[in-house]
NUMAR-724725 format. One line per 5 residues: number of its first residue (from 1); their letters; for each residue x, y, z of N, C-alpha, C. Coordinates in Angstrom, 2 decimals. Example, Ala and Ser with C-alpha at 12.3 -4.5 7.8 and 13.67 -1.06 7.14 Angstrom:
<pts>
1> as> 13.19/-5.69/7.80/12.30/-4.50/7.80/13.20/-3.30/7.80 | 12.85/-2.25/7.08/13.67/-1.06/7.14/12.90/0.03/7.87
</pts>
This chain:
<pts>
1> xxxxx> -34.92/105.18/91.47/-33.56/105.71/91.30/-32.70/104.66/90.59 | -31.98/105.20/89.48/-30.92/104.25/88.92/-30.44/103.38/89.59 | -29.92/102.03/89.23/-29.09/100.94/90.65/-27.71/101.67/90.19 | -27.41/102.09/89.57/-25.91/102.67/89.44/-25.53/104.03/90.08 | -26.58/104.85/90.54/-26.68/105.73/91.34/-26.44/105.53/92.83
6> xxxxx> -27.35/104.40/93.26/-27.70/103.76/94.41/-26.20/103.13/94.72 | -25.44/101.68/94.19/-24.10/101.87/94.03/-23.29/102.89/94.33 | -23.08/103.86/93.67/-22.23/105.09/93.59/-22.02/105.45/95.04 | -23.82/105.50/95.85/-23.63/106.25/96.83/-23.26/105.22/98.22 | -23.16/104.19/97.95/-23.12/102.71/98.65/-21.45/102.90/98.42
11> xxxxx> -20.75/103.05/97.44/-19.37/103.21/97.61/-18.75/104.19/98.27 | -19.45/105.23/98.17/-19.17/106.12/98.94/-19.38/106.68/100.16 | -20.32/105.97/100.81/-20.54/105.92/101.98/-19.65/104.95/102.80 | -18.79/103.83/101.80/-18.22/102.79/102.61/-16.58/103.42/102.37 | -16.34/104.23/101.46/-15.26/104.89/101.48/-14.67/106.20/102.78
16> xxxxx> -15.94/106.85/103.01/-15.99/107.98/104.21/-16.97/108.18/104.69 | -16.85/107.66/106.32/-17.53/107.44/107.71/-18.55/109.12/107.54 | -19.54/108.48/107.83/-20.27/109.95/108.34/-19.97/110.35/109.41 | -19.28/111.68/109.68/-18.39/111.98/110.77/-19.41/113.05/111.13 | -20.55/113.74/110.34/-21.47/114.39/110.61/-22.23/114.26/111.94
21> xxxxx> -22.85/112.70/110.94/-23.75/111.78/111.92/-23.54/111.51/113.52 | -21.71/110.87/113.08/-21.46/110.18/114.38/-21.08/111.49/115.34 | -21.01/112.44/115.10/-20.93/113.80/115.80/-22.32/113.81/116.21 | -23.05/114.17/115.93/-24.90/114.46/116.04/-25.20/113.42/117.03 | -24.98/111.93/116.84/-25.26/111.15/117.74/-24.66/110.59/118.95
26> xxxxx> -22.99/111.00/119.23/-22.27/111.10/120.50/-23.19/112.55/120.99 | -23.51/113.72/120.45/-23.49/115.35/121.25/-24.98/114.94/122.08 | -25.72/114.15/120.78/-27.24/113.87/121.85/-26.75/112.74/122.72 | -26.36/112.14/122.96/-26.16/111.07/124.00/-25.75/111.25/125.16 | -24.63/112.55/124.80/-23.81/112.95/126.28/-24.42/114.25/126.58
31> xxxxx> -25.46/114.84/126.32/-25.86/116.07/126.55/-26.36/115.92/127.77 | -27.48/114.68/128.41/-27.67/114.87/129.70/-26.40/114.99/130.59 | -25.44/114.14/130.42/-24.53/113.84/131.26/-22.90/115.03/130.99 | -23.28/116.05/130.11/-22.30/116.92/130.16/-23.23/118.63/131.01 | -24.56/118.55/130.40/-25.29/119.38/131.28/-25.50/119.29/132.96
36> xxxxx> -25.25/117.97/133.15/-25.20/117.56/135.00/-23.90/117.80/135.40 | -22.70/117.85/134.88/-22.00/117.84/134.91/-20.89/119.76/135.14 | -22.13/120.28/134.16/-22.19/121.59/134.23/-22.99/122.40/135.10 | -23.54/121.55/135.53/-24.14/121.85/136.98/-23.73/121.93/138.28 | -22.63/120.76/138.05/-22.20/120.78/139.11/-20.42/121.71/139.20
41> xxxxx> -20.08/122.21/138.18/-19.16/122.85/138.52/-19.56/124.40/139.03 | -21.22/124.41/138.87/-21.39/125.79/139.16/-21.63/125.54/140.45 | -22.04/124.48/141.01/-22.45/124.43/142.50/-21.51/124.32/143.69 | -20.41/123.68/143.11/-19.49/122.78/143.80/-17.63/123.66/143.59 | -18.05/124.07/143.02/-16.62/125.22/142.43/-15.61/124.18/142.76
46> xxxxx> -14.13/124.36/143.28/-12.72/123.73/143.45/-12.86/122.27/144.68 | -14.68/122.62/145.22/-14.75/120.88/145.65/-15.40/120.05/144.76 | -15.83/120.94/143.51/-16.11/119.14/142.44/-15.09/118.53/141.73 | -13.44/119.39/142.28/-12.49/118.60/141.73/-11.74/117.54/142.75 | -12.06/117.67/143.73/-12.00/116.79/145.02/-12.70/115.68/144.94
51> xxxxx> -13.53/115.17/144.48/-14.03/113.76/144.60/-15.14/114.01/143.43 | -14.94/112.34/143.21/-16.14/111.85/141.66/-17.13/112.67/141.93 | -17.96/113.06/141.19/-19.60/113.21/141.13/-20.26/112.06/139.86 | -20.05/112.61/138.87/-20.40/111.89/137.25/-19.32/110.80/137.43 | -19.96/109.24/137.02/-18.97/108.42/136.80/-18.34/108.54/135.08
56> xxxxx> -17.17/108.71/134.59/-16.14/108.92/134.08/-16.71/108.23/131.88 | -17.00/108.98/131.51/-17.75/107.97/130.41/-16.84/106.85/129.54 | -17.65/105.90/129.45/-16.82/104.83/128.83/-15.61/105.06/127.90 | -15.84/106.09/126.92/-15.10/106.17/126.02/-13.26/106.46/126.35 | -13.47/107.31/127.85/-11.79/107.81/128.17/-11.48/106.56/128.54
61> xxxxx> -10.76/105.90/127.92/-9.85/105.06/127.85/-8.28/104.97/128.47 | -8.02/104.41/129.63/-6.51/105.24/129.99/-5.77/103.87/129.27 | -6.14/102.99/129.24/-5.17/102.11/128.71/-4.02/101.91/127.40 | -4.28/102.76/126.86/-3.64/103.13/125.74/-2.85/104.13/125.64 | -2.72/105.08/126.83/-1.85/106.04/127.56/-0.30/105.42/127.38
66> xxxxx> 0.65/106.60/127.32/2.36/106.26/127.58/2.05/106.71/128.68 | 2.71/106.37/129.55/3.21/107.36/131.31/4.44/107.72/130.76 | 5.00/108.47/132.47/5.77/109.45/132.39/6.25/109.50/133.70 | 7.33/109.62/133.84/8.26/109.34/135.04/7.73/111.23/136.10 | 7.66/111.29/137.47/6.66/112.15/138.41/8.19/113.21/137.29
71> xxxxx> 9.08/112.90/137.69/9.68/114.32/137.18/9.38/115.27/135.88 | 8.91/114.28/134.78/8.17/114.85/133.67/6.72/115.29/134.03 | 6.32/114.63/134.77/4.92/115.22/135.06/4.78/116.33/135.54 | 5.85/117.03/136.60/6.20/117.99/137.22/6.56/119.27/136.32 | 7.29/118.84/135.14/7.86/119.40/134.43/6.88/120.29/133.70
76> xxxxx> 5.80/119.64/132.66/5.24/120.05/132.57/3.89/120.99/133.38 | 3.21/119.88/133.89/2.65/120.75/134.95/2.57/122.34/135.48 | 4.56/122.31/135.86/4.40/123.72/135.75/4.42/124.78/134.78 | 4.64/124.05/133.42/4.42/124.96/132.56/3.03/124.81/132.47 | 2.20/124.15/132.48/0.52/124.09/132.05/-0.20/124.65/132.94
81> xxxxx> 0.40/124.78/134.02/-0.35/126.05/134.74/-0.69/127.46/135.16 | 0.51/127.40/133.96/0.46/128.97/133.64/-0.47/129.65/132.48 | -1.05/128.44/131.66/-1.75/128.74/130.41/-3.30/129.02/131.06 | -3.50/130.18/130.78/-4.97/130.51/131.06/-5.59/130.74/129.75 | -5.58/130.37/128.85/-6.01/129.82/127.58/-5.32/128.65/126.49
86> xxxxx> -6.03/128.15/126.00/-5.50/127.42/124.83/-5.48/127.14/123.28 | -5.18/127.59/122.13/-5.14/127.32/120.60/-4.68/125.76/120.30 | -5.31/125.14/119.85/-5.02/123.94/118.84/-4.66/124.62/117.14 | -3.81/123.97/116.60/-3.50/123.94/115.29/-2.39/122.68/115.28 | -1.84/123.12/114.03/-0.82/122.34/113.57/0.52/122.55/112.52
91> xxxxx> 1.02/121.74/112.16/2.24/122.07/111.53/1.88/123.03/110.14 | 1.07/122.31/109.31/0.89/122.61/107.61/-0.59/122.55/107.44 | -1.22/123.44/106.31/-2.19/123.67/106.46/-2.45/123.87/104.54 | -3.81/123.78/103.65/-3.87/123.91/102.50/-4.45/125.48/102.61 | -3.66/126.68/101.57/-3.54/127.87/101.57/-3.77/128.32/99.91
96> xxxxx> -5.06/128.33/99.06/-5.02/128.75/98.14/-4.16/127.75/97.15 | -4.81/126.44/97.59/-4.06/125.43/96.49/-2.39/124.60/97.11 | -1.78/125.31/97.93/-0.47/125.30/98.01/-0.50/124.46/99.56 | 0.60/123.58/100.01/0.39/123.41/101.07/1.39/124.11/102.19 | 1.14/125.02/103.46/1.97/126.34/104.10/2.63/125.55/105.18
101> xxxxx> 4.01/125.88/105.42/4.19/125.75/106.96/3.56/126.60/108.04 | 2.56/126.27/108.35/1.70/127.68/109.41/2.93/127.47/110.49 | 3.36/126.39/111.00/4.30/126.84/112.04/5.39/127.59/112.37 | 6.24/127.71/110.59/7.54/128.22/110.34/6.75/129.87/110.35 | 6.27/129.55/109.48/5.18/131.08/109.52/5.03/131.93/110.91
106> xxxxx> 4.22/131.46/111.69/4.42/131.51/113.06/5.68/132.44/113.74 | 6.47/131.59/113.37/7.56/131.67/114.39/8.83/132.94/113.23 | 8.44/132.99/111.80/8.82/134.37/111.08/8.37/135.49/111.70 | 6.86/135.51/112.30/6.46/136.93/112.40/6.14/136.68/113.97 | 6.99/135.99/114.58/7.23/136.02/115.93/5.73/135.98/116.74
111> xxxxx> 4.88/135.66/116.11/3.39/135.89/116.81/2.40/134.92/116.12 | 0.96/134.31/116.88/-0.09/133.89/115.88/-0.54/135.29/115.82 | -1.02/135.09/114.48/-1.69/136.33/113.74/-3.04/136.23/113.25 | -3.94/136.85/113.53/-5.74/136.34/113.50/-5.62/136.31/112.05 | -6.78/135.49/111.90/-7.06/135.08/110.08/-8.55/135.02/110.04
116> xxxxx> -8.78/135.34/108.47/-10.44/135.73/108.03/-11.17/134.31/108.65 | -12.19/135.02/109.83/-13.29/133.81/110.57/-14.49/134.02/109.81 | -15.34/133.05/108.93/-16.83/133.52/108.57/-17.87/132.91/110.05 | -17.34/132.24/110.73/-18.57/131.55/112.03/-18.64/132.27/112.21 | -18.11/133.48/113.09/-18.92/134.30/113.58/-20.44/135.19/113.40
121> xxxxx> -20.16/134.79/111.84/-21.63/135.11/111.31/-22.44/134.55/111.90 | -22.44/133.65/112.11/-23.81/133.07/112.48/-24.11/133.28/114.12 | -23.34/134.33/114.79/-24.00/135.56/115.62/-24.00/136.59/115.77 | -22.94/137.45/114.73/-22.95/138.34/114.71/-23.30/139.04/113.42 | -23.22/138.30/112.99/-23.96/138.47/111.27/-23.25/138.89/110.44
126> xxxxx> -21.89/138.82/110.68/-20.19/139.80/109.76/-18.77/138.68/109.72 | -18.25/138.62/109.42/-16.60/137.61/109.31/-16.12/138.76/109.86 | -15.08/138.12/111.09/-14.10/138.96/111.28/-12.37/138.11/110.67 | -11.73/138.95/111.36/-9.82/138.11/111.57/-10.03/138.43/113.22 | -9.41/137.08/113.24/-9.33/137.10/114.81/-8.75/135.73/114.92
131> xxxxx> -8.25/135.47/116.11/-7.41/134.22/117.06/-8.86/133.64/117.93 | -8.96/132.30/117.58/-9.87/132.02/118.45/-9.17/131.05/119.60 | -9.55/131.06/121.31/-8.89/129.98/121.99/-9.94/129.49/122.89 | -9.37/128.63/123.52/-10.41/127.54/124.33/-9.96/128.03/125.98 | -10.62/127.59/126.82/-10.33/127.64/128.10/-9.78/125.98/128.22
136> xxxxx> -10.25/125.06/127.35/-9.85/123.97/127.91/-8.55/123.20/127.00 | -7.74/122.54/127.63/-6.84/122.30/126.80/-7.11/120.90/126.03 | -8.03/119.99/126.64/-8.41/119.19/126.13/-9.23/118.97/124.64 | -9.90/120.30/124.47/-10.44/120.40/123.56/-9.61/121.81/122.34 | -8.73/122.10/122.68/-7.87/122.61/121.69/-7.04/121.28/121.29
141> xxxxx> -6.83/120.30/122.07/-6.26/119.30/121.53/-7.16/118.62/120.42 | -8.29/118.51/120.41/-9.22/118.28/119.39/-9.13/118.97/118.27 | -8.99/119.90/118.36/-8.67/121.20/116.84/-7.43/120.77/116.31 | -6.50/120.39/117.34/-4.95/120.23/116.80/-4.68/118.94/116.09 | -5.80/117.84/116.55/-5.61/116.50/116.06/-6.47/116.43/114.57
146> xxxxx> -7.01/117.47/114.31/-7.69/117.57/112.73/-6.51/117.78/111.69 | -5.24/118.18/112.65/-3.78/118.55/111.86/-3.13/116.79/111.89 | -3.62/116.33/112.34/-2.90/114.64/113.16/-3.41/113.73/111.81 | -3.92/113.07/113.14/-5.04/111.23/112.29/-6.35/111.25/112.52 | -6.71/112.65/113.40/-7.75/112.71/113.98/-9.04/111.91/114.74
151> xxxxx> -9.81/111.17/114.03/-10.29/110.25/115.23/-9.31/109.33/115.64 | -8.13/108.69/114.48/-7.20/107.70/114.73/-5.75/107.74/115.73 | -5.63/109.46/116.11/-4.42/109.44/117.08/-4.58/108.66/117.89 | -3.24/108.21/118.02/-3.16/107.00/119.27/-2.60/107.81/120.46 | -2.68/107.12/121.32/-1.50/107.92/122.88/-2.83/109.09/123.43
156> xxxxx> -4.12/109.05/123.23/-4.87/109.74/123.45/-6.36/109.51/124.40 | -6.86/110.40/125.58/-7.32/110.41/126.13/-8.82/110.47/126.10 | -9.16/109.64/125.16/-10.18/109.96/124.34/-10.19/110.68/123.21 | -10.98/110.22/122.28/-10.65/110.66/121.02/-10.95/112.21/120.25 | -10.56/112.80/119.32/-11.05/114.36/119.25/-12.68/114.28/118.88
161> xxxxx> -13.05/113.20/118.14/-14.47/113.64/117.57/-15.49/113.35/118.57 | -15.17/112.53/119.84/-16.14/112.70/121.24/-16.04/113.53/121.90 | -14.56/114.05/122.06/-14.50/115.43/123.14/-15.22/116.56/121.90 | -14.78/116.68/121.27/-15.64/117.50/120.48/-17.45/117.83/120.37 | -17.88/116.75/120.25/-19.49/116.25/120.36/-19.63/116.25/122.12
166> xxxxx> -19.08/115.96/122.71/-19.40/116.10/124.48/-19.08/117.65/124.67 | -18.10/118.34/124.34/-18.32/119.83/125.01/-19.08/120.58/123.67 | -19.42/120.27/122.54/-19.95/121.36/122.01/-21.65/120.77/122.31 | -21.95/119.58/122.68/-23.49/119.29/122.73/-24.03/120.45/124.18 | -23.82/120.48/124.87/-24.15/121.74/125.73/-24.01/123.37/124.90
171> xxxxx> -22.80/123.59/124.49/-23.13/124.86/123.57/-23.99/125.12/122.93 | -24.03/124.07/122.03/-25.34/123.80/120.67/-26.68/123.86/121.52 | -26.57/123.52/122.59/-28.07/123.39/123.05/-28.16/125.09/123.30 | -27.34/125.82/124.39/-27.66/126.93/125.09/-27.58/127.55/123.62 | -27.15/127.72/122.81/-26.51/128.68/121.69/-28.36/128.80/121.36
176> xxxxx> -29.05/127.29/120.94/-30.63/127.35/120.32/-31.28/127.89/121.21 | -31.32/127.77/122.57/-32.48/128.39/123.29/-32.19/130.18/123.34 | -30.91/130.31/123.34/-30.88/131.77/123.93/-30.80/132.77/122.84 | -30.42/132.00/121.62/-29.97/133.19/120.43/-30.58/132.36/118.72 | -31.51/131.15/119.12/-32.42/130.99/118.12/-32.86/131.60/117.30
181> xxxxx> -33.45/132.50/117.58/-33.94/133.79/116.31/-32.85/134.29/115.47 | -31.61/134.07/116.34/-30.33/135.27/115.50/-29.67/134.24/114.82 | -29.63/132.72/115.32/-29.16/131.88/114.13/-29.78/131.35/113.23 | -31.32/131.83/113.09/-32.11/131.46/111.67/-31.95/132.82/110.66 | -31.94/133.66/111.44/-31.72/135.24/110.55/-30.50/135.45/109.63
186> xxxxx> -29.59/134.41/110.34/-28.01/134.15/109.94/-27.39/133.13/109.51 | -28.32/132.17/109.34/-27.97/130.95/108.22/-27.42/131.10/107.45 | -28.44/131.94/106.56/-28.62/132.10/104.72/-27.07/132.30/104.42 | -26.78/133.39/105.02/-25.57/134.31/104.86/-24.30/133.80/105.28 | -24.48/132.78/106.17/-23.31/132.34/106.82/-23.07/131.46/106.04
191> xxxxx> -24.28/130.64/105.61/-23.84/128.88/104.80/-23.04/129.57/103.38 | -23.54/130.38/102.68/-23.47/131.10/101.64/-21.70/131.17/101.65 | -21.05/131.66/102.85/-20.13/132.29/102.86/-18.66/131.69/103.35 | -19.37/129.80/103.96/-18.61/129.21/104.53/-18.59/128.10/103.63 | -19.60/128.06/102.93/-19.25/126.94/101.68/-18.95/126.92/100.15
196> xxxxx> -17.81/125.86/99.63/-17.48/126.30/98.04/-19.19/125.74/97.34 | -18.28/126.05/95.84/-19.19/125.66/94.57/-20.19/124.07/94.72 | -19.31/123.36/95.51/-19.85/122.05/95.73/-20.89/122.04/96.79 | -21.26/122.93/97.57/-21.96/123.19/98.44/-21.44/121.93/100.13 | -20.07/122.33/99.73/-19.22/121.35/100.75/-18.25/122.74/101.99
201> xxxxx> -18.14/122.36/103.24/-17.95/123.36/104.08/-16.56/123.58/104.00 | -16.06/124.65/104.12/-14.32/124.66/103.52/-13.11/124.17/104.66 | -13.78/124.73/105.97/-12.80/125.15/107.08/-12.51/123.56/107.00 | -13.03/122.68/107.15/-12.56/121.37/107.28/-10.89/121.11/105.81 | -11.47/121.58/104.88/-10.00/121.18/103.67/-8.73/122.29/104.11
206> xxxxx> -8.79/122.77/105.02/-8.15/123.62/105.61/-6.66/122.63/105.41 | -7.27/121.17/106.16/-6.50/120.22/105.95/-6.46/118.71/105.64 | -7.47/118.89/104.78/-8.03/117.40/104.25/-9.20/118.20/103.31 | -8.54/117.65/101.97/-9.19/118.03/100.91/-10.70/117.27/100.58 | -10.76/116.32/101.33/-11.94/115.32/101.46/-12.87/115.47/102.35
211> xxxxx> -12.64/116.73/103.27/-13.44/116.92/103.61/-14.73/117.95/103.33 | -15.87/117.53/103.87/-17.26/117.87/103.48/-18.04/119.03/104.36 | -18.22/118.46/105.50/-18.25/119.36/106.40/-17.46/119.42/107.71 | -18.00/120.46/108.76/-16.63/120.72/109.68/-16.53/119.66/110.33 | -16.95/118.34/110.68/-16.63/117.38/111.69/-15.77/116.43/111.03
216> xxxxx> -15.79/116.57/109.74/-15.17/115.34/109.00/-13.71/115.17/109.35 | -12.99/116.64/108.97/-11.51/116.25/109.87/-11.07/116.18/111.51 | -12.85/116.26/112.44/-12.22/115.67/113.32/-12.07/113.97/113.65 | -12.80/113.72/112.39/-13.00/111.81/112.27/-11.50/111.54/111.26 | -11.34/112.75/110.22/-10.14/112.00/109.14/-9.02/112.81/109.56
221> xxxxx> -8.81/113.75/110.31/-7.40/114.10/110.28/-7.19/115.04/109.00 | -5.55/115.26/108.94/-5.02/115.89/107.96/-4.79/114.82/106.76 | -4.95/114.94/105.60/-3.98/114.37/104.25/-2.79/114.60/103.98 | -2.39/115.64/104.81/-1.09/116.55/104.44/-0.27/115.51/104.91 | 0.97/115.03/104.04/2.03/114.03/104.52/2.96/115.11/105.38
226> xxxxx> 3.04/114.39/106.41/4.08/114.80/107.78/3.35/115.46/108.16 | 2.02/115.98/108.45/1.48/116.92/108.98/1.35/116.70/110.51 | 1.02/117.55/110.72/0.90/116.78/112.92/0.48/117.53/113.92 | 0.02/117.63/114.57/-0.88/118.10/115.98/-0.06/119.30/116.42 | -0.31/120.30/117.27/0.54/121.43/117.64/-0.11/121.93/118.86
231> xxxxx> -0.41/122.45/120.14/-1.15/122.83/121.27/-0.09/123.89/121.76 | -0.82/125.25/121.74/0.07/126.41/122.58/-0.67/126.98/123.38 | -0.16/126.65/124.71/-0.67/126.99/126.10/-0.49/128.52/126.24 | -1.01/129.40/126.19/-1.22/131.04/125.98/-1.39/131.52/127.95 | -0.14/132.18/128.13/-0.21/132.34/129.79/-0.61/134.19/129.57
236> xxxxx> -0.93/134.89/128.69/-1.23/135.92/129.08/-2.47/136.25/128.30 | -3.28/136.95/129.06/-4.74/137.32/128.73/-4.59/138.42/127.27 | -5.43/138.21/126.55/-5.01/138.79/125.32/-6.46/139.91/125.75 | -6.57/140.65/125.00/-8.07/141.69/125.05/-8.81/141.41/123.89 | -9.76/140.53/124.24/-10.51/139.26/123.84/-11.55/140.48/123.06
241> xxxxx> -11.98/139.86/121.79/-13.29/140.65/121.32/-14.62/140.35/121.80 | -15.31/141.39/121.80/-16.45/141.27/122.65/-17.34/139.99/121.62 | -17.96/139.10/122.73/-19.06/138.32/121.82/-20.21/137.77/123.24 | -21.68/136.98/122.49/-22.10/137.06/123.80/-21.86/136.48/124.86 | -22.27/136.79/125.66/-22.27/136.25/127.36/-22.27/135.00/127.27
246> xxxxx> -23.29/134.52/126.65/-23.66/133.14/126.48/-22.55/131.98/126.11 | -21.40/132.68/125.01/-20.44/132.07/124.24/-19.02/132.37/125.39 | -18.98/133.27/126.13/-17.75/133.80/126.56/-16.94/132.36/127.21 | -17.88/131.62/127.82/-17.43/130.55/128.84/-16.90/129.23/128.11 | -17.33/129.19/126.28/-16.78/128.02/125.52/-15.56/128.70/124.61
251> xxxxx> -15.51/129.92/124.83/-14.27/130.28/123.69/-14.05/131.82/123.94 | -12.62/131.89/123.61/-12.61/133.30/123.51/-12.05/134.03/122.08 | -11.83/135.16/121.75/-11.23/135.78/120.41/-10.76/137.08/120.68 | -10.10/137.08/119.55/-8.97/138.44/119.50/-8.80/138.70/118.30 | -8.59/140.20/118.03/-8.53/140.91/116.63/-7.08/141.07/116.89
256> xxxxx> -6.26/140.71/118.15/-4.45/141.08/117.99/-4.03/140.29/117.84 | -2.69/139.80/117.50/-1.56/139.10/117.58/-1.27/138.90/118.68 | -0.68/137.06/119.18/-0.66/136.66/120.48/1.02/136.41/120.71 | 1.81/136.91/120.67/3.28/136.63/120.87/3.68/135.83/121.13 | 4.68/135.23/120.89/5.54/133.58/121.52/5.63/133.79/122.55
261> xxxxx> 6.20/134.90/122.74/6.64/134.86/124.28/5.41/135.10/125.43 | 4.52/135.23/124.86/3.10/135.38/125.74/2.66/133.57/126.02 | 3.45/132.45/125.00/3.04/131.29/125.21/3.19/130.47/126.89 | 3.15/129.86/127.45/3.71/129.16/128.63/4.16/128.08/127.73 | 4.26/126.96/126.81/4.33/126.32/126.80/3.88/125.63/125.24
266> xxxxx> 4.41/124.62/124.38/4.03/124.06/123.08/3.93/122.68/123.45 | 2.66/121.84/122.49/2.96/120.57/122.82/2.73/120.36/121.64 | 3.77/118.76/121.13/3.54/118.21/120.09/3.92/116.99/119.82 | 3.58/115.60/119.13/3.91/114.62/119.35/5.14/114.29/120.06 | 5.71/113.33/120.85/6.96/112.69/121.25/7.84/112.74/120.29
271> xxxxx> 7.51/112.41/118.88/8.28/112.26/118.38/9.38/113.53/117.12 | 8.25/114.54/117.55/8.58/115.80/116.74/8.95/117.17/117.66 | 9.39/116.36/119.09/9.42/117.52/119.80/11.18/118.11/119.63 | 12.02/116.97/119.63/13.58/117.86/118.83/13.52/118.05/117.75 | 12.57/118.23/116.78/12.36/118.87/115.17/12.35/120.69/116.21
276> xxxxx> 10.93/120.43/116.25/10.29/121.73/117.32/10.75/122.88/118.19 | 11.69/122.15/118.85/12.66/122.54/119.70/13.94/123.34/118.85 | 14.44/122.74/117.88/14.98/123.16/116.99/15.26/124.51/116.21 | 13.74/124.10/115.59/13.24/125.49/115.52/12.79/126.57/116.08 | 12.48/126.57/117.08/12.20/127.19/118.32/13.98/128.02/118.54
281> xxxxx> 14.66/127.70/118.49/16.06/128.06/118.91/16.66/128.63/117.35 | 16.17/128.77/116.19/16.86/129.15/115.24/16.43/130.41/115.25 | 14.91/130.17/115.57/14.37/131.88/115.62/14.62/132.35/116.90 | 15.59/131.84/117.71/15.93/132.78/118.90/14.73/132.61/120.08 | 14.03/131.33/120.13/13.11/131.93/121.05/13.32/130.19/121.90
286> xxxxx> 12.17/130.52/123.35/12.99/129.48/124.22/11.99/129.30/124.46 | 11.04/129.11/124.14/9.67/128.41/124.63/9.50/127.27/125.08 | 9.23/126.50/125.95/9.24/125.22/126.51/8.34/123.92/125.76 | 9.03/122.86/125.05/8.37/121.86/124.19/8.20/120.62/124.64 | 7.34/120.21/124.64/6.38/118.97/125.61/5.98/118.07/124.73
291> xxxxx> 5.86/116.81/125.26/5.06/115.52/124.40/3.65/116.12/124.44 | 2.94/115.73/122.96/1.87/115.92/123.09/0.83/114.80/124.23 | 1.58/113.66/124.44/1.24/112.66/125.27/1.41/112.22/126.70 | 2.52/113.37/127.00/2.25/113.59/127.93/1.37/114.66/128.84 | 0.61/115.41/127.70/-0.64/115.81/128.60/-1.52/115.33/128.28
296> xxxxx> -1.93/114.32/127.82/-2.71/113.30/128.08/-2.74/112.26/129.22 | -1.52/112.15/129.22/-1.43/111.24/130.47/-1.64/112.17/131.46 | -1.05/113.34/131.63/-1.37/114.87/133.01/-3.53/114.33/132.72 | -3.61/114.44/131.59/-5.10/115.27/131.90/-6.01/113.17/132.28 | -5.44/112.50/131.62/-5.81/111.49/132.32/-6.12/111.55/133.81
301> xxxxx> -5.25/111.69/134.49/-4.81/111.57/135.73/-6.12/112.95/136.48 | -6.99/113.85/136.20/-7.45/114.56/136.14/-8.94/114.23/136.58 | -10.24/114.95/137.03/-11.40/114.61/136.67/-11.87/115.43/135.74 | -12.73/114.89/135.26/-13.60/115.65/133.82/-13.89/116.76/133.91 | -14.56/117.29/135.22/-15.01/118.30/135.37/-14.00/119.36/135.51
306> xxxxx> -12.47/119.12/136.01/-11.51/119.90/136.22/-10.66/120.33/134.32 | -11.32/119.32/133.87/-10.76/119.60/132.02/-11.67/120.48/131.45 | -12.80/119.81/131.81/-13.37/121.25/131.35/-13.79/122.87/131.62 | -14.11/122.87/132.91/-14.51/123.92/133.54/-13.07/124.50/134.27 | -13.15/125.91/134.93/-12.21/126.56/135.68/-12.45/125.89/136.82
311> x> -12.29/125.15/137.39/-12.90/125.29/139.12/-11.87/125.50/140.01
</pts>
């Protein structure tokens, strides 16, 4: 191979982290210890949130946490316990070249509004529009920090591209054993349909034009200047589209519109929460606006097993 080739790809590997890789190699590492872990919330229900089982993995870091005086903790709290689902996004997003306020957007048509999904292909074998949300809020915070600095947010409870690789390495596993046949049948069609001309994955330039495939903006974040993290705690059950059994317990979806006022609650940096708030009150609506850091410090304070699972 040319040395000027070899170069090329030596620069470019030292320019952008394989966020692929380092995804692939946190999901195998923590897979024993997120599968034991998933074991035990089935065994142990609302007493594996009562005392340790799994000791706590190196990476959650509390030291780098802001606190928060018990009355803010309270504060929120009770709004976060009303969210029986969760959406990550963010402020601005790249839309056909242009860069959108998805939030102002948002809050025009008084609702999130589902948008063209191609993943689903790869189990159901079709793109729908639909709202996708998490049961856990920790890991919609991961989706929301691809709008941020993404692996680099600070004030955070661990970073998005490990929580990411720790709860999807259990999915990825059950997803191969139980529906293997239906995701080789559904490759072809899916890769086909989720990637441009460059044979590079799109959903990632959603908000970072540099990115390659989908993990990359949870290692680089957004490019978008001022762009920033967004978390809406969803307190009413939407009528979720059917998908399998298997998937129901890592995510849910909807072909409707989820209303503001169906939210419990918004979180978004400390420092953009009277921007937020702001707006929130021009369009007439009173939704309750939270540091994004201070539910980090709430979910700090937490055990693992209670972030991820219902118990």
């Amino acid at each position: 191979m040319p040395r000027v080739v070899l170069e090329y790809k030596s620069m470019r590997n030292q320019s952008q982290p394989n966020y692929q890789r380092q995804f692939l190699m946190l999901a195998i590492r923590y897979l024993p210890h997120h599968a034991m872990l998933s074991v035990q919330a089935k065994r142990t229900g609302k007493r594996s949130a009562k005392r340790p089982y799994l000791p706590v993995p190196k990476p959650l870091s509390k030291l780098s946490l802001k606190t928060f005086s018990k009355d803010h903790v309270l504060a929120y709290t009770q709004a976060a316990k009303q969210a029986l689902l969760w959406h990550g996004t963010g402020r601005f997003q790249y839309s056909n070249g242009t860069i959108v306020d998805t939030f102002e957007s948002i809050l025009k048509s008084g609702s999130l509004n589902p948008t063209h999904d191609v993943y689903s292909m790869v189990i159901t074998g079709k793109p729908m529009n639909s709202i996708s949300a998490i049961h856990s809020r920790i890991i919609a915070r991961s989706y929301a920090d691809t709008h941020g600095k993404g692996l680099h947010e600070s004030d955070r409870y661990g970073s998005s591209l490990w929580w990411a690789a720790y709860y999807y390495s259990l999915f990825y596993a059950e997803m191969t054993l139980r529906h293997g046949l239906t995701l080789a049948k559904n490759w072809k069609a899916f890769s086909a349909a989720s990637m441009d001309h460059n044979g590079e994955r799109t959903w990632g330039k959603k908000t970072n034009t540099r990115a390659k495939d989908v993990w990359d903006v949870f290692g680089l974040g957004s490019d978008i200047e001022g762009n920033y993290p967004i978390i809406f705690g969803i307190k009413k059950c939407f009528e979720a589209t059917e998908i399998p059994k298997s998937m129901q317990k890592w995510e849910a979806r909807t072909t409707s519109s989820i209303k503001i006022s169906d939210l419990s609650h918004i979180e978004v940096p400390e420092k953009d929460v009277a921007e937020v708030s702001a707006l929130l009150a021009n369009y007439g609506f009173e939704t309750p606006v939270f540091p994004i850091e201070l539910g980090e410090y709430v979910a700090s304070q937490q055990q693992l097993v209670e972030l991820l699972y219902r118990t």
